[in-house]
N, C-alpha and C positions, 0 to 999 in steps of 0.2 A: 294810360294815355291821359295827357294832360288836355286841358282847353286850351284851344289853337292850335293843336298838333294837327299836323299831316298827314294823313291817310288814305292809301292807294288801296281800294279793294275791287279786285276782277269776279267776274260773272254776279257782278253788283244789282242785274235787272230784278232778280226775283229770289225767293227763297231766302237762304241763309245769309245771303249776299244783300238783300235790298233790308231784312231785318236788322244786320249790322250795321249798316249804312244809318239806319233811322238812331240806333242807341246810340253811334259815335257821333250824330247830329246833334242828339239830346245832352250829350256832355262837353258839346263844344266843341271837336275836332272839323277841322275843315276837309273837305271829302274831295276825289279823284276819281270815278265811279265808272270803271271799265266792262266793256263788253260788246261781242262783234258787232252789233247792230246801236248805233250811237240812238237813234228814234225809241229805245226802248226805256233808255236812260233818261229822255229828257226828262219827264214827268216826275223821276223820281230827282234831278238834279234841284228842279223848280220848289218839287216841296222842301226840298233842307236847304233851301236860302238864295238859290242861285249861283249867277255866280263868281258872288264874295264870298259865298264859305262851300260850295258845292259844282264842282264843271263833270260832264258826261264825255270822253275817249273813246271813240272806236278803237277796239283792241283784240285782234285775233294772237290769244296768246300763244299759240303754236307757230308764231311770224316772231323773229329774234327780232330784225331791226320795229315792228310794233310795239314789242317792251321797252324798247329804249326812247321811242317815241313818246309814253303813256310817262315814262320817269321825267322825261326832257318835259313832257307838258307838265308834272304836277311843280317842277322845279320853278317852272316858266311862271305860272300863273302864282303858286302860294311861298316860293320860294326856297322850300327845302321840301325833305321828304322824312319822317320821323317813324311812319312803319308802314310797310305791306301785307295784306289778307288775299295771298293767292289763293282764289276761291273756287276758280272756273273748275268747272268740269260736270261732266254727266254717267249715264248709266246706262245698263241695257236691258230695259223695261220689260223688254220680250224674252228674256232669257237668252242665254249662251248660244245653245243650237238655234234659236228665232232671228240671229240679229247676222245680218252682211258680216264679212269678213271687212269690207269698207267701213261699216260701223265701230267697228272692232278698233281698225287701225286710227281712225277718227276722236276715238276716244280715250286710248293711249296717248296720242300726240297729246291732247286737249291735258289727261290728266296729269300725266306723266312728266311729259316735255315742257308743255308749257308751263306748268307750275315751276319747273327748274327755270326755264329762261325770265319767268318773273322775277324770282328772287336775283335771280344773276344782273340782271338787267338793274335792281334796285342794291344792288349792295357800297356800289361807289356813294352813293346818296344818303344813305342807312350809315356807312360808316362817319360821314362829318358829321350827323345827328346823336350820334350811337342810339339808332333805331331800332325798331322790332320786326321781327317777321313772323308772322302768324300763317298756319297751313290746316286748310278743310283737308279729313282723311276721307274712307269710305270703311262705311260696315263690311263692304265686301271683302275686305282685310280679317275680320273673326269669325264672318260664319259662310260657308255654302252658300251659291243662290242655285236656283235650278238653272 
């Protein structure tokens, strides 16, 4: 990524998501910083600059027309779009048998779907840039959990 690029990263509040947020701030990329609850992001939008180089989306990635929403705003405000980090998603802390069948289906949408509808939702943007798209996996893909 260059300085001044464009960067749409979901589940941006915390973790691996607000950690990427801070490097692509430090190298200059201007940020788009998604996630359901916009109040979680401010704080983090205010430290990497505001917003000239930093705006916080309400984005339930599991809502298609919200992806297209989150792409339309980063177009909107910074003008293009040069790569996305679908990052959103969670786990089931309590294990397999511990967790709702609600939790379940909650977090396939979240992982699953919505990771697809980001990138789908960013690819018309991605291709006039010739963009990136970058995707958080899960360990839960190599080893057993209980």
């Amino acid at each position: 990524m260059a300085s001044d690029d464009v960067l749409i990263i979901t589940g941006a509040s915390t973790g691996i998501g607000a950690e990427t947020a801070r490097a692509a701030s430090a190298a200059g990329c201007r940020l788009v910083l998604a996630v359901r609850s916009a109040d979680k992001l401010t704080a983090l939008a205010e430290e990497l600059g505001g917003g000239e180089r930093a705006i916080a989306v309400p984005t339930d990635v599991t809502d298609w027309e919200a992806n297209e929403a989150l792409v339309a705003a980063a177009s909107d405000a910074f003008g293009r779009v040069d790569a996305i980090f679908a990052n959103a998603g969670f786990g089931a802390s309590r294990g397999w048998l511990n967790e709702s069948p609600e939790h379940w289906r909650d977090m396939v949408l979240t992982n699953v779907l919505g990771c697809a509808y980001t990138v789908r939702a960013a690819i018309p943007a991605l291709k006039e840039t010739k963009g990136h798209v970058f995707l958080t996996g899960s360990v839960a893909g190599r080893r057993a959990l209980p």
